[in-house]
C-alpha positions as CSV (number, residue, x, y, z in Angstrom):
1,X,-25.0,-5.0,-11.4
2,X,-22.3,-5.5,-13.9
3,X,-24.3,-4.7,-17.2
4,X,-21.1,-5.4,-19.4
5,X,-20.1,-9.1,-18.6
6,X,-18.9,-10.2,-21.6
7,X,-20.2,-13.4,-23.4
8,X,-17.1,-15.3,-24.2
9,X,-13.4,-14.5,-23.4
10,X,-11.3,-12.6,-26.2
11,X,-7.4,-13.7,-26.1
12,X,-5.1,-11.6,-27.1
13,X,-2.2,-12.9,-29.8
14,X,0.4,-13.2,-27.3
15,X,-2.2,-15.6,-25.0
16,X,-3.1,-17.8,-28.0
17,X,0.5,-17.9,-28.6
18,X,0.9,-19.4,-25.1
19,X,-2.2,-21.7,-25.0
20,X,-1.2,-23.3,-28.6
21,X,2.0,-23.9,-26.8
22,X,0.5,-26.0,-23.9
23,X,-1.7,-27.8,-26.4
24,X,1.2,-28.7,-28.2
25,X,2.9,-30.4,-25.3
26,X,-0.4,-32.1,-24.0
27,X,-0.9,-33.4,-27.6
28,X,3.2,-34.2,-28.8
29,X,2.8,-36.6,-25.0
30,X,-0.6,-38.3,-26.0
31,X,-1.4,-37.4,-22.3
32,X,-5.5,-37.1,-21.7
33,X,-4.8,-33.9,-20.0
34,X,-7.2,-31.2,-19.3
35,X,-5.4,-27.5,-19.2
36,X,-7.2,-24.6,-17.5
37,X,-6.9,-21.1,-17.0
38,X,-8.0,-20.4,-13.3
39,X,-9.6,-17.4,-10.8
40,X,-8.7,-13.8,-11.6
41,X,-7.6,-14.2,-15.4
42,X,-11.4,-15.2,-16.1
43,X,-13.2,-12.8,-14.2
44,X,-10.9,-9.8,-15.5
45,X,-11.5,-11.1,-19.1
46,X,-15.4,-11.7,-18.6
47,X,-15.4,-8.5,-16.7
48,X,-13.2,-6.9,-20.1
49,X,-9.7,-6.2,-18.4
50,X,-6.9,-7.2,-19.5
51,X,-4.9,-9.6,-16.9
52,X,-1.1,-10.7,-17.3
53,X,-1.9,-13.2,-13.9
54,X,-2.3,-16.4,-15.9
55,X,-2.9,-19.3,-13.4
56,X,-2.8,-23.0,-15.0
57,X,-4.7,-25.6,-13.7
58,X,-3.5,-28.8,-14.5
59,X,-6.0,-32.2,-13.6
60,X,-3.8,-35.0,-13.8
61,X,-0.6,-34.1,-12.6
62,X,1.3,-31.6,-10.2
63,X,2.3,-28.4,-12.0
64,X,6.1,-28.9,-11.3
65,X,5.6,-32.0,-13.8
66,X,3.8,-30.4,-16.6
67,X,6.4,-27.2,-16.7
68,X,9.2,-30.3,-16.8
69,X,7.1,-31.7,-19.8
70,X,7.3,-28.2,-21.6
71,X,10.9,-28.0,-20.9
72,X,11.3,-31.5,-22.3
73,X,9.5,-30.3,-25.5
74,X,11.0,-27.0,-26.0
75,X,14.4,-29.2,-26.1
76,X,13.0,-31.8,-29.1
77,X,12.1,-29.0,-30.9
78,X,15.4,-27.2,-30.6
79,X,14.4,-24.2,-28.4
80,X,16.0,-23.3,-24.9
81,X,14.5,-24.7,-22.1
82,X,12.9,-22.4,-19.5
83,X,14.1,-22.1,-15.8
84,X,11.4,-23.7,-13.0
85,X,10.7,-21.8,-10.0
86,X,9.2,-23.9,-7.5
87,X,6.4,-22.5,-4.4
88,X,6.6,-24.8,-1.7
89,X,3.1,-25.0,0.4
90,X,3.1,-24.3,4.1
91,X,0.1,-25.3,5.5
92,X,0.8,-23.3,9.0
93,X,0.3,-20.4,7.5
94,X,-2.9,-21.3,4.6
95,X,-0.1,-21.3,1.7
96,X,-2.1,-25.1,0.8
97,X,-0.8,-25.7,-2.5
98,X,2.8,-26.1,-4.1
99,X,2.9,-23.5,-7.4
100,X,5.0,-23.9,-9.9
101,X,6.7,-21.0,-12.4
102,X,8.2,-20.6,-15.9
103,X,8.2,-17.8,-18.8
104,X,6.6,-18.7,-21.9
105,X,6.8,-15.9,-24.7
106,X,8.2,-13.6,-22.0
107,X,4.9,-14.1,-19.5
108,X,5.2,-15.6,-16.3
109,X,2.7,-18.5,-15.6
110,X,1.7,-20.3,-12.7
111,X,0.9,-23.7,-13.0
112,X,-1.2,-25.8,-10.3
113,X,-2.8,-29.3,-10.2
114,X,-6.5,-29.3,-9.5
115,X,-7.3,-30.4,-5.8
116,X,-9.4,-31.0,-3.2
117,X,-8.7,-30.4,0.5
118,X,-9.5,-33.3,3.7
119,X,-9.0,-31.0,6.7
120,X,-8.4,-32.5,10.5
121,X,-7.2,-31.0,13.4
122,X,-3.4,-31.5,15.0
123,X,-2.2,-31.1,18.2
124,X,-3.0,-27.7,18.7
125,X,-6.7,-28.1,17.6
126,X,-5.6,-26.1,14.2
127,X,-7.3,-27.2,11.3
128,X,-4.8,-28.4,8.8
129,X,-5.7,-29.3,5.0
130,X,-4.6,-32.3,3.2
131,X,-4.5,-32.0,-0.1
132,X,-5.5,-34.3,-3.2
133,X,-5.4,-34.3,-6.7
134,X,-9.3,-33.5,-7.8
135,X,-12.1,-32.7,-10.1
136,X,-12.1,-29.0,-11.4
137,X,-15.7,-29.0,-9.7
138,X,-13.6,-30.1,-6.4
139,X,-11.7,-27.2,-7.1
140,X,-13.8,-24.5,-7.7
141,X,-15.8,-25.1,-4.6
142,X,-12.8,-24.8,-2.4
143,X,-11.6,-21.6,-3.8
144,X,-12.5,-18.4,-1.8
145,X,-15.3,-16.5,-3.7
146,X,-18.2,-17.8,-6.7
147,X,-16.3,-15.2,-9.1
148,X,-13.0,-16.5,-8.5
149,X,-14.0,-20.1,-9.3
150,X,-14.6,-19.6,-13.2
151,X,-12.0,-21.8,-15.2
152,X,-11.7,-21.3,-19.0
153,X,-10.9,-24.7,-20.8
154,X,-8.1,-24.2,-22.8
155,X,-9.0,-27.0,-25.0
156,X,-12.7,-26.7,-25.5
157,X,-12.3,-22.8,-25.6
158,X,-14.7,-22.6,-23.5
159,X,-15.9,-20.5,-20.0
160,X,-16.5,-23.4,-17.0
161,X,-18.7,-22.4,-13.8
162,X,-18.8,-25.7,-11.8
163,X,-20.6,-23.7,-8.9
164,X,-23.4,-22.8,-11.1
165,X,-22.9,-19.0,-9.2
166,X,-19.9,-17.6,-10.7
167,X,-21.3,-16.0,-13.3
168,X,-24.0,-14.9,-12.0
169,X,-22.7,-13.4,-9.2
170,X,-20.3,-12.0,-11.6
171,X,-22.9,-10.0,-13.6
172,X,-25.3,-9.0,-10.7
173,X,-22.1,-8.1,-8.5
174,X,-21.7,-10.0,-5.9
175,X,-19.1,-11.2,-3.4
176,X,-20.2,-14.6,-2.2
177,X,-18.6,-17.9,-1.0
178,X,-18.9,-21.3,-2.8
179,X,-19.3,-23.3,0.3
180,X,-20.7,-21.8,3.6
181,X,-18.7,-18.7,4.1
182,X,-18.5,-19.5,8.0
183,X,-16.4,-22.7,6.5
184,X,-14.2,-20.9,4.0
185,X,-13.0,-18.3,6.1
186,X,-12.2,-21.1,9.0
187,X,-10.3,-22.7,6.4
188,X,-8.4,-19.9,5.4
189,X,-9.5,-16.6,7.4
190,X,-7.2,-14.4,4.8
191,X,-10.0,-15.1,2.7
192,X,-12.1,-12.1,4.7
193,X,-10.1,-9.7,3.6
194,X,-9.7,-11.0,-0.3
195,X,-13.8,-10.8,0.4
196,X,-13.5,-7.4,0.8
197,X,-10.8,-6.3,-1.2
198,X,-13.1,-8.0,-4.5
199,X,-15.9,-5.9,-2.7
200,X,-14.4,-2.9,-2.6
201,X,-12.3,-2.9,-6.1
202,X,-15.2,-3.9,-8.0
203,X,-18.0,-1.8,-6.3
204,X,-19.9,-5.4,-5.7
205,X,-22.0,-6.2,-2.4
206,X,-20.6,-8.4,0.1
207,X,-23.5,-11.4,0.8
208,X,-24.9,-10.7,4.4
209,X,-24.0,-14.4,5.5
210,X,-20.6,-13.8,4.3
211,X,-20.4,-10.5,6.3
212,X,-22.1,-12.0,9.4
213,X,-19.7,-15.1,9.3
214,X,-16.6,-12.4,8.5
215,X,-17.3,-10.3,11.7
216,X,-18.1,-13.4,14.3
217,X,-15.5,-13.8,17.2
218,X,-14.0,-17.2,15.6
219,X,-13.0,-15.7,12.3
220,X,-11.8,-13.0,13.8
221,X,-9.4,-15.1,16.2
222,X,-8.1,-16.8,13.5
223,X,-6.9,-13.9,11.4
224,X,-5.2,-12.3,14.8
225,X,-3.2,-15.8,15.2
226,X,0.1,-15.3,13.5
227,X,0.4,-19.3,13.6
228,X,-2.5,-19.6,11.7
229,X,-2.1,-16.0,9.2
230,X,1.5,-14.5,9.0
231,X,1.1,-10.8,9.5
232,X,3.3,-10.5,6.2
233,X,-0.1,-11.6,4.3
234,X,-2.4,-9.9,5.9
235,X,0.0,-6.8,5.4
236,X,0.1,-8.0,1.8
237,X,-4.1,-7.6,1.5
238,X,-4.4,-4.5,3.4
239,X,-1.9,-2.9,0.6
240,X,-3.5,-3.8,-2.0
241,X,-6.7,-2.6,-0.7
242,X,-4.3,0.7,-0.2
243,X,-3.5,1.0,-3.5
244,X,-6.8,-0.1,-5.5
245,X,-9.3,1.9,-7.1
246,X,-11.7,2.2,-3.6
247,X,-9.4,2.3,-0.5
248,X,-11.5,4.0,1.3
249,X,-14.5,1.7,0.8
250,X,-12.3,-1.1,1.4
251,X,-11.8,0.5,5.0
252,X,-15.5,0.9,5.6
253,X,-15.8,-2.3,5.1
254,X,-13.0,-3.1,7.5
255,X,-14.5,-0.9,10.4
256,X,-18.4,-1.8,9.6
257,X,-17.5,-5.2,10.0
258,X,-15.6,-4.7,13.4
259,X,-12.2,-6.3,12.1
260,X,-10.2,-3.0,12.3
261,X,-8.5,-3.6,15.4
262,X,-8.0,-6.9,14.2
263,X,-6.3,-6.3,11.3
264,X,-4.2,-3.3,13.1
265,X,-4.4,-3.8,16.3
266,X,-0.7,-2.7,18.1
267,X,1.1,-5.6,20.0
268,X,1.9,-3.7,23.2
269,X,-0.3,-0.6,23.2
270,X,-3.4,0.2,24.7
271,X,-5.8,3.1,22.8
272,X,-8.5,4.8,24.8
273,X,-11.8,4.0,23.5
274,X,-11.2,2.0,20.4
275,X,-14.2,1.9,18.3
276,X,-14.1,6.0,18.3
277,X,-10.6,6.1,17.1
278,X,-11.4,3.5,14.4
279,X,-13.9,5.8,12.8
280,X,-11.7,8.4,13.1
281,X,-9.3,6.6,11.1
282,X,-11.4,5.5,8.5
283,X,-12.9,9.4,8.4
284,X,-9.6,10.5,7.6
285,X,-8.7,8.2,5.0
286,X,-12.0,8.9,3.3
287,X,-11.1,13.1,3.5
288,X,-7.4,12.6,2.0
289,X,-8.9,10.2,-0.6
290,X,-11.2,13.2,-1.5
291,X,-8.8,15.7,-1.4
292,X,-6.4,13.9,-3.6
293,X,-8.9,13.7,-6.3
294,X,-9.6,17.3,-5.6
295,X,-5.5,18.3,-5.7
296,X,-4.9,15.5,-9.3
297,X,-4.1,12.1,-9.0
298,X,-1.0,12.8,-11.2
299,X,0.4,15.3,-8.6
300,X,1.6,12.4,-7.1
301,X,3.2,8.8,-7.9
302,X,1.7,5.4,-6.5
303,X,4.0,4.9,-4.0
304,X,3.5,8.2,-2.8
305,X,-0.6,7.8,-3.0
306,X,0.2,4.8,-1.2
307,X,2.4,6.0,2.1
308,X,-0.2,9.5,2.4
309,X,-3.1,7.0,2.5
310,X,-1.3,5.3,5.2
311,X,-0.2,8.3,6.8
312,X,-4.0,9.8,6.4
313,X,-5.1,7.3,8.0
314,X,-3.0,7.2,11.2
315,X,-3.5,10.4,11.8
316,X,-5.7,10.3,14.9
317,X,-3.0,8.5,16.5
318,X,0.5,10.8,15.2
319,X,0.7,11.8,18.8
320,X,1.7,8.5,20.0
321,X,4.1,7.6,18.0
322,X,5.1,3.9,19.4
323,X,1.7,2.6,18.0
324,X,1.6,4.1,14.7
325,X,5.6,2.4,14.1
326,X,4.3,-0.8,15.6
327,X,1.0,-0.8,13.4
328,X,3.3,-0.3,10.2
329,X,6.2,-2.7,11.2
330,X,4.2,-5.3,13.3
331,X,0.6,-5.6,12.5
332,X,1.2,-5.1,9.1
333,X,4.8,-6.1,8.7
334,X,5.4,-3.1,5.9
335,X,9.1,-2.2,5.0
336,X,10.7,-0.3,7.5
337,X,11.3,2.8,5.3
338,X,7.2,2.8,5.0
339,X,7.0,3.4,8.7
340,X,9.8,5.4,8.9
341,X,8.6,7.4,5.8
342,X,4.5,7.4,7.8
343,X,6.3,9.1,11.2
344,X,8.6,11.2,9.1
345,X,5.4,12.8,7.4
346,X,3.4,12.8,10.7
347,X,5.9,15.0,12.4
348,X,6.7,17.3,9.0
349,X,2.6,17.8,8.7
350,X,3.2,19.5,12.3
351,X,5.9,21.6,12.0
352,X,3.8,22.9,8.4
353,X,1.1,24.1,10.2
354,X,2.6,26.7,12.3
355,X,4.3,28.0,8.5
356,X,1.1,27.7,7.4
357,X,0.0,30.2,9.6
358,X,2.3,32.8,8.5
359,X,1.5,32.3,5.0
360,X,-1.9,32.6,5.0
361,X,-1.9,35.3,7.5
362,X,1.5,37.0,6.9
363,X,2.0,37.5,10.0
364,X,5.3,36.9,11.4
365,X,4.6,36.5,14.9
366,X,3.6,32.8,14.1
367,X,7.2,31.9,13.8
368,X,8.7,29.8,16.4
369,X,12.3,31.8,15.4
370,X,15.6,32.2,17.9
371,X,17.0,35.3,18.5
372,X,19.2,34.7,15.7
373,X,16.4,34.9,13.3
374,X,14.7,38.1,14.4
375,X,17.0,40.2,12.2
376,X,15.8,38.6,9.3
377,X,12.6,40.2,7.0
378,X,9.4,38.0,7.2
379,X,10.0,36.3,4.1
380,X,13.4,35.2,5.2
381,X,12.1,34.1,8.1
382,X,9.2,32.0,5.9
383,X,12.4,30.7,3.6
384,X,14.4,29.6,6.5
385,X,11.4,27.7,8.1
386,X,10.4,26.2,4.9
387,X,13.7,25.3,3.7
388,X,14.8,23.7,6.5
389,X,11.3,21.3,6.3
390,X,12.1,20.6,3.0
391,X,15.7,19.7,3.7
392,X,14.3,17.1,6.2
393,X,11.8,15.8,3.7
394,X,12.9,16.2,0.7
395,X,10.7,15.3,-2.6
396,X,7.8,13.9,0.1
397,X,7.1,17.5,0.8
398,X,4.2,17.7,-1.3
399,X,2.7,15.0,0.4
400,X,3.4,15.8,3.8
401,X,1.9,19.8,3.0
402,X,-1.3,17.5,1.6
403,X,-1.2,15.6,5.2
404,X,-0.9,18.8,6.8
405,X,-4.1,20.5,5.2
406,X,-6.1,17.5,6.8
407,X,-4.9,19.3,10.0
408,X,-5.6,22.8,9.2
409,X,-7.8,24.5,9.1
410,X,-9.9,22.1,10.2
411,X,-8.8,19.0,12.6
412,X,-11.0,16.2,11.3
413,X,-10.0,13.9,14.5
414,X,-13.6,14.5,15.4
415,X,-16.1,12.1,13.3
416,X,-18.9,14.2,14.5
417,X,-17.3,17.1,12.2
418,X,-16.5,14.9,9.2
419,X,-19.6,16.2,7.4
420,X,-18.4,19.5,8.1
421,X,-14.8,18.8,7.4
422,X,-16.2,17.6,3.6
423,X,-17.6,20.8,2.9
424,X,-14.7,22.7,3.3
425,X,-12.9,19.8,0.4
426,X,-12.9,23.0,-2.0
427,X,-11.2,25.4,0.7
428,X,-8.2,23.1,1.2
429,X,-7.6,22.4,-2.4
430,X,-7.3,26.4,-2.4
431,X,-5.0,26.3,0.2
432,X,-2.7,23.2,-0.8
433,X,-2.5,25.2,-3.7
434,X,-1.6,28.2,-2.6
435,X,1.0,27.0,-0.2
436,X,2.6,25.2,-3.0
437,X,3.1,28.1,-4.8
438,X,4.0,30.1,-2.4
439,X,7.2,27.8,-1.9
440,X,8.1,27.3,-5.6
441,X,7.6,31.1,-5.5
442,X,10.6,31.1,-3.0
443,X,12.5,28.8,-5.0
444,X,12.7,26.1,-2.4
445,X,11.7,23.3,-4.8
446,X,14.8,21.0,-4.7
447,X,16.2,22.6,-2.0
448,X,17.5,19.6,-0.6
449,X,20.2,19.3,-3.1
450,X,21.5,22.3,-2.2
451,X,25.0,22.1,-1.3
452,X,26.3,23.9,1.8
453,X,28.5,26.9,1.1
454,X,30.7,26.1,4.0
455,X,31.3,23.1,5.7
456,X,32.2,22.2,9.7
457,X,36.3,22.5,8.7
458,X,35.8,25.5,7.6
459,X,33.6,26.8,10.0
460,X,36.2,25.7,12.8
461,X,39.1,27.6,10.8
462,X,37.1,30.8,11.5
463,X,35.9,30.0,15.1
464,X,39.7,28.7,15.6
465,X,38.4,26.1,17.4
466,X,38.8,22.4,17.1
467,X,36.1,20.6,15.3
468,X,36.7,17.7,17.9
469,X,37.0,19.5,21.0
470,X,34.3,21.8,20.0
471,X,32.1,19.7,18.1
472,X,28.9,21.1,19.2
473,X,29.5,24.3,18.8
474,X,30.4,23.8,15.1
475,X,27.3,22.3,14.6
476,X,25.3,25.0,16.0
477,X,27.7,27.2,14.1
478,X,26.8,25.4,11.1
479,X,23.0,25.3,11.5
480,X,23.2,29.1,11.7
481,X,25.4,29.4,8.4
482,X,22.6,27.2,6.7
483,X,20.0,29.4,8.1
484,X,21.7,32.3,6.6
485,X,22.1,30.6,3.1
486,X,18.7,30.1,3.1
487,X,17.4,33.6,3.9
488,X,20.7,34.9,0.8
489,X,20.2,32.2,-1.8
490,X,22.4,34.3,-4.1
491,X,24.9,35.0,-1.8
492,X,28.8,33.2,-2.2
493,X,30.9,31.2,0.0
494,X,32.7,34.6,1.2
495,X,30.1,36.1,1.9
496,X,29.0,33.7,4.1
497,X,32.8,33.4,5.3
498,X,32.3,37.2,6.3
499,X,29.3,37.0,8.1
500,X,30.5,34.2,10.2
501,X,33.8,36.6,11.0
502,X,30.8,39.1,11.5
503,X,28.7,37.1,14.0
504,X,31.3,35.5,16.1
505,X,33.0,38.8,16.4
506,X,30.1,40.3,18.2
507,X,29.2,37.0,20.2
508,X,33.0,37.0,21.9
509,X,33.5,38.6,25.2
């Protein structure tokens, strides 16, 4: 229950600017027109957050039209006109309504005519909305949840809840549909997930006929249809369940309603026992969540929160790599660099854990070292491992040594241990600690930027070899040189020179 809701809206200077503006335009046109703020704006403010998202509604015209009548005004009154961005709606994919953009006083705005939808069914037996200027009550009741569908009335100043719910589902918290929730997700099935993402970032309950109509096999077929939902939106809602206050109870929610394979099910994969592997997933993402409040939030920026969620929760599956690439590109159509960034992390957690070892039990027999290396003290050995980790990851290191503590000691890939694996929270923040400072100890923070002391030229001078001909052996030439760097940070380019001269000397029949 949300024991704050506040009793009227409080706009801030720079919002009263804006909404004198509009009522200057609505008045200077003697149009009867009725301006409203719509959805999230109203609920943030009632709720007392601030929101930048202002949504217009506009009754008696499109919202194209009224941001031309602005511009018109802003011209009589000798101020520059505004550039109009224009949404197009696209049915085939639920994007129902055309949207309309301009700046005012540096804010963006959206600005929408008030409808109402008369769906029937085309060729393919898809249900396809037409859409019609209506009543705000019209309006509200097609919109996706009772809190979304508060308007505040610009010009009576006043808070409208045409469902009669909205508020009060508002203040006792909870996440329910105007009309029959079997109806609304049919209509639009991306509106399970918005269900759950207002769930989940609000700590509100979902309705049981809402979650009973979210998890039957109709709604469920309509949100794996790419014709009906483009994966790009429902990639869109699973991130910003990602990157919200509860993204782990966003994921529970996911699972408990039996929409996880829905949502990320791979196109060409098959996974061996599916429901198991779905609470393993969410039982990791709930552990790194924990963990990084353990470790600091700060320790890390959103985007890299975001990616070590993801990462997290793929874990179970980091051993096949196809489907964790095709989850990220395909189900979820995420940037490439975010599943190339999720595999890059999987594979560095891995080659952590065996360096892990050594540091924690100094013990150098847990190298996996070449010959080459053996001459080198244990923490030489440790440097060149790590360095060369870091080289490959670069400033994510922090997050893929987080990824890898999920791993070890402890491999929570076994929900039956998950209690077990919690327990032990306080352990790993220990560790992650201790392995952190264990590498800034060795100075391998940045170690990336480090430049080469030698390069493949001059490595082929002192082989006398051409770098063509003999490309591979520079290279390995050239790995070995780094290696050596790494275990002599202080040393010089001669010095390396020398021990090249040294080395090959001894190698040459």
């Amino acid at each position: 229950m949300v024991s704050s809701l506040k009793k009227k809206i409080e706009i801030t200077e720079i919002e009263k600017k804006i909404f004198d503006r509009l009522l200057e335009v609505v008045h200077h046109f003697n149009r009867d027109t009725q301006l409203r703020v719509a959805g999230g704006w109203v609920r943030d403010k009632l709720l007392g957050k601030e929101c930048n998202d202002i949504d217009i509604a506009v009754d008696n015209m499109s919202g194209k039209e009224f941001c031309e009548k602005i511009n018109h005004y802003l011209s009589i009154i000798g101020e520059e006109k505004q550039g109009i961005g224009v949404i197009r709606c696209n049915p085939e994919q639920s994007k129902h309504l055309e949207t309309a953009r301009m700046r005012l006083y540096n804010i963006w705005i959206d600005f929408v005519n008030l409808r109402s939808e008369d769906y029937t069914k085309n060729k393919n037996k898809r249900r396809i909305p037409t859409m019609m200027f209506g009543t705000a009550e019209e309006d509200a009741y097609r919109r996706d949840l009772t809190i979304n569908s508060l308007f505040y009335n610009i010009n009576t100043n006043s808070v409208e809840d045409f469902t009669e719910r909205g508020l009060a589902d508002l203040r006792s918290g909870k996440i329910v549909t105007p009309l029959p929730p079997k109806k609304t997700f049919l209509d639009d099935s991306l509106r399970v997930l918005r269900a759950i993402r207002f769930g989940a970032r609000f700590g509100f309950v979902l309705d049981e006929e809402l979650k009973e109509a979210a998890s039957c096999n109709e709604v469920k077929n309509d949100l794996k249809d790419k014709n009906k939902i483009s994966k790009e939106r429902i990639g869109h809602e699973i991130d910003l369940m990602i990157s919200c206050n509860e993204p782990v109870k966003a994921m529970v929610y996911i699972c408990d309603l039996q929409l996880f394979w829905t949502v990320f099910l791979p196109h060409q994969s098959e996974i061996d026992d599916y429901a198991r592997v779905a609470r393993c997933c969410v039982s990791y993402i709930d552990v790194a969540w924990r963990l990084l409040q353990e470790v600091g939030f700060s320790t890390f920026d959103d985007e890299e929160r975001r990616i070590y969620l993801y990462g997290a929760m793929f874990l179970p599956l980091r051993k096949q790599v196809p489907i964790v690439n095709d989850i990220v590109r395909n189900s979820l159509k995420l940037k490439t660099k975010d599943a190339e960034m999720v595999l890059k992390l999987h594979a560095a957690s891995e080659r952590f854990l065996s360096w892990i070892s050594s540091v924690t039990l100094d013990n150098s027999k847990h190298f996996k070292e070449g010959s080459e290396r053996k001459t080198f003290q244990v923490s030489s050995g440790q440097r060149i491992i790590a360095g060369k980790l870091l080289r490959d990851i670069k400033s994510w290191w922090r997050v893929s040594l987080l990824i890898s503590i999920l791993i070890s000691p402890t491999d929570f890939s076994d929900a039956e241990d998950f209690s077990e694996a919690c327990a032990k929270l306080d352990k790993s923040q220990e560790l992650y600690k201790r392995i952190e400072n264990a590498i800034m100890e060795l100075g391998l923070d940045n170690v990336w930027k480090m430049k080469e002391l030698i390069d493949g030229h001059e490595i082929a001078s002192i082989l006398q070899v051409n770098v063509k001909t003999e490309g591979r052996k520079v290279g390995e030439w050239k790995d070995k040189s780094l290696e050596w760097q790494l275990a002599h940070p202080s040393a010089t380019a001669e010095e390396c020179r020398d021990w090249i001269r040294q080395e090959w000397e001894k190698s040459s029949p």
